[in-house]
N, C-alpha and C positions, 0 to 999 in steps of 0.2 A: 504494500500500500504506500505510493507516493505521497509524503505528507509537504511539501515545498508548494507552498503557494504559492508563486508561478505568477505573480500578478501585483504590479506595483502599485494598481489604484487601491486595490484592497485595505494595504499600509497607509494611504496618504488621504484618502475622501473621509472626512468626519461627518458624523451624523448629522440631520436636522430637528430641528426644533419643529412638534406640532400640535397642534389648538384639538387634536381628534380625543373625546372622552372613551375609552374604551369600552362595549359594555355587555363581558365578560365578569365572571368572578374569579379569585384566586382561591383556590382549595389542593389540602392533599390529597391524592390520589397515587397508588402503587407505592414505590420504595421513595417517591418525592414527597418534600411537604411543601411544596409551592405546586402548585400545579395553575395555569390561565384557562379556564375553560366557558366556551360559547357555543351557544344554539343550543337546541334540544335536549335533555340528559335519560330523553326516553327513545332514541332513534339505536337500531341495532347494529347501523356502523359505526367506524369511526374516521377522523382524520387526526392527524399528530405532525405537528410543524415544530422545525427545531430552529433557532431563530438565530440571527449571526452575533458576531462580540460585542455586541452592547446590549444582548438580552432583550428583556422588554422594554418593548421602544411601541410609542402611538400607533406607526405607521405598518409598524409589524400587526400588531392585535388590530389593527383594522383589517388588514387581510385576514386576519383568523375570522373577523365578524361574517364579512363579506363571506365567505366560503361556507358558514357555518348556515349563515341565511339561506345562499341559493339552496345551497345540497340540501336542507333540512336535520343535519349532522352532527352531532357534537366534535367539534376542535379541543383538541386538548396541546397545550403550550406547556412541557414541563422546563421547570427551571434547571436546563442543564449544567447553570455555575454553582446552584447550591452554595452556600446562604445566597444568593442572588449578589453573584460577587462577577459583573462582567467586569472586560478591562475598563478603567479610568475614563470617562470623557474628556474630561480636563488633558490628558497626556496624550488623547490624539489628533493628528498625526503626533506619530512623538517627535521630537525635534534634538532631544540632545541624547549622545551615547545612551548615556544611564535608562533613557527612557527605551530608546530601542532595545534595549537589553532587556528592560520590564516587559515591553511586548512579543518577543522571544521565549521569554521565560512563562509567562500566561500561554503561549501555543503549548508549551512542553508540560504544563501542570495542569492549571484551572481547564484550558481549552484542548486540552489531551486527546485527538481525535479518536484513538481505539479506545478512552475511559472512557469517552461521548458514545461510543456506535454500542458499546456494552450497556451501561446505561438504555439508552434507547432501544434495544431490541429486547430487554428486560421490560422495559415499561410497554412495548408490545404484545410482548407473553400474557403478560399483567390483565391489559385488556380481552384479550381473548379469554383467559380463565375466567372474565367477569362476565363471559357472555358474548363480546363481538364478534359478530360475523365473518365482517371485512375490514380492514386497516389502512387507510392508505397514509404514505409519511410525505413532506417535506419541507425542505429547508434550503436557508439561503448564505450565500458565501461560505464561510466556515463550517455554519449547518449545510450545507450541499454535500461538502466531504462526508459528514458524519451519515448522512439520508443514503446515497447513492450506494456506499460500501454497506449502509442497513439492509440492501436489497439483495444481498446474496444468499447464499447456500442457507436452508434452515429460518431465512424469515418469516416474521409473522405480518409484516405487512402485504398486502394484495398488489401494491400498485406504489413508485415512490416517485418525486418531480423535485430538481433541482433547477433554481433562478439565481441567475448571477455567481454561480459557485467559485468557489477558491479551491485550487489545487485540486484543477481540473485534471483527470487523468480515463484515458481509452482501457486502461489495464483495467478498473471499476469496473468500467463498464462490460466486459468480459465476465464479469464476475457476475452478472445481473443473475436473477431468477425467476423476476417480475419487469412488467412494462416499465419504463422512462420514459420521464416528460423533461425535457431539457431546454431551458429558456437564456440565452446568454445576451450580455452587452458587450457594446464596442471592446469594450479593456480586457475580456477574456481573451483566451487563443482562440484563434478561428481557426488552426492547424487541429490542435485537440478535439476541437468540437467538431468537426468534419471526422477526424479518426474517429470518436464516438456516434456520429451517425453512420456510419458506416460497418461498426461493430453492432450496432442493433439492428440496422437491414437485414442479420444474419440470423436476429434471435426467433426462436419459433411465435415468440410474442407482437412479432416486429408492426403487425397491424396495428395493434394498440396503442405503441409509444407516438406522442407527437414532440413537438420541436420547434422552433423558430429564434430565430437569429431580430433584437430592435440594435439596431446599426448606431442609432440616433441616441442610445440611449447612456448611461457611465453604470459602473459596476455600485450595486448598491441600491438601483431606484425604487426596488419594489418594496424594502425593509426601512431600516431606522436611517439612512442614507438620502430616502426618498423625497422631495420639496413637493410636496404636493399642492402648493400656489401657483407652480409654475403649467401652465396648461399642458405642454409637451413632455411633461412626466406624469401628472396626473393623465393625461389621456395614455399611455404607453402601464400605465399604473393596473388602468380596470382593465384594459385588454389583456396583461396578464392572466391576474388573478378570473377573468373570463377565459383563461383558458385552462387554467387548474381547475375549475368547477367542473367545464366539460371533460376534463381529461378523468377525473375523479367520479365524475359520474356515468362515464364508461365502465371503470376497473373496480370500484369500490361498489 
């Protein structure tokens, strides 16, 4: 598992600021005691979003809304930094040695991608012993890693969709054992993402996965990154998450 983010926007675009109330509640749930959860809590699927390094952000739990509304769903958002400890706002981008070194150090501890993907397919299990059906996961930048390599041998999710991911790699994707839904901006590789489509035109699932390349758009738009004042992200925003609803409500 290639864990080299591979992507210099990633380090450098800092979140936005937004006015969106979320309206979710936070409860334990499985082995977490933070859990974000929206829509229905009587619906026999589910969806599970794992969200990038600054955790819960507005514009993240508005996509959890949005998805939870169309599908009719419950979303569940666990807190994968436990105590709810993302990196620093204040420190990014980080600007001096020391700091980059902090955010170095948070990919190799707090943001641990194989502690995240364990976690995560654990609070998968979780769900199905409580009764779900179907599961579908995903996540963005950082959480993309953790979502994609969720989808391999012995998953319990049905279906998983990574947007704008970090430390994009075709070898995951090899590994799939469920549909992908792969949504990338300008800042990604367009080499990788090409090798990943290309690895799933192969997969027996291959009808199922969709795809799309917003050209227009920086790594980051659809989560806590995203300005949603701006028209050209907000519009590039709902066609997203318009297409994780239909992709989601193919597979899940």
């Amino acid at each position: 598992m290639s864990t080299s983010v591979q992507n210099t926007a990633c380090c450098t675009i800092p979140p936005v600021h937004s006015k969106y109330t979320p309206k979710g509640v936070f409860k334990p749930h499985g082995q977490f005691n933070r859990v974000y959860l929206t829509g229905p809590d009587t619906s026999e699927n589910a969806i599970v979003c794992v969200y990038d390094i600054f955790g819960y952000f507005p514009q993240t739990q508005q996509g959890a809304d949005i998805l939870a509304s169309t599908l009719k769903t419950t979303v569940f958002m666990p807190d994968v930094f436990e105590p709810n400890k993302p990196f620093p706002i204040e420190k990014f981008p980080p600007k001096t040695p020391e700091e980059k070194a902090e955010l170095q150090a948070f990919f190799a501890t707090t943001a641990n991608p194989s502690k995240a993907i364990d976690k995560i397919i654990a609070f998968g299990n979780d769900l199905k012993a409580s009764g779900k059906k179907k599961i579908g996961l995903y996540g963005f930048c950082w959480g993309g890693k953790v979502t994609v390599v969720s989808g391999g041998e012995n998953t319990p999710f049905s279906s998983v969709a990574i947007v704008h991911p970090a430390m994009l790699s075709a070898e995951d994707a090899r590994k799939l054992t469920v549909p992908l839904a792969i949504y990338i901006s300008k800042d990604e590789s367009l080499e990788e993402y090409n090798k990943v489509l290309h690895v799933l035109s192969k997969k027996p699932f291959a009808a199922e996965n969709d795809h799309k390349r917003y050209p227009n758009m920086f790594h980051g738009w659809a989560a806590a990154r995203g300005n949603l004042e701006d028209p050209d992200n907000k519009r590039e925003y709902e066609d997203v998450y318009s297409r994780l609803a239909a992709f989601f409500h193919k597979t899940v």
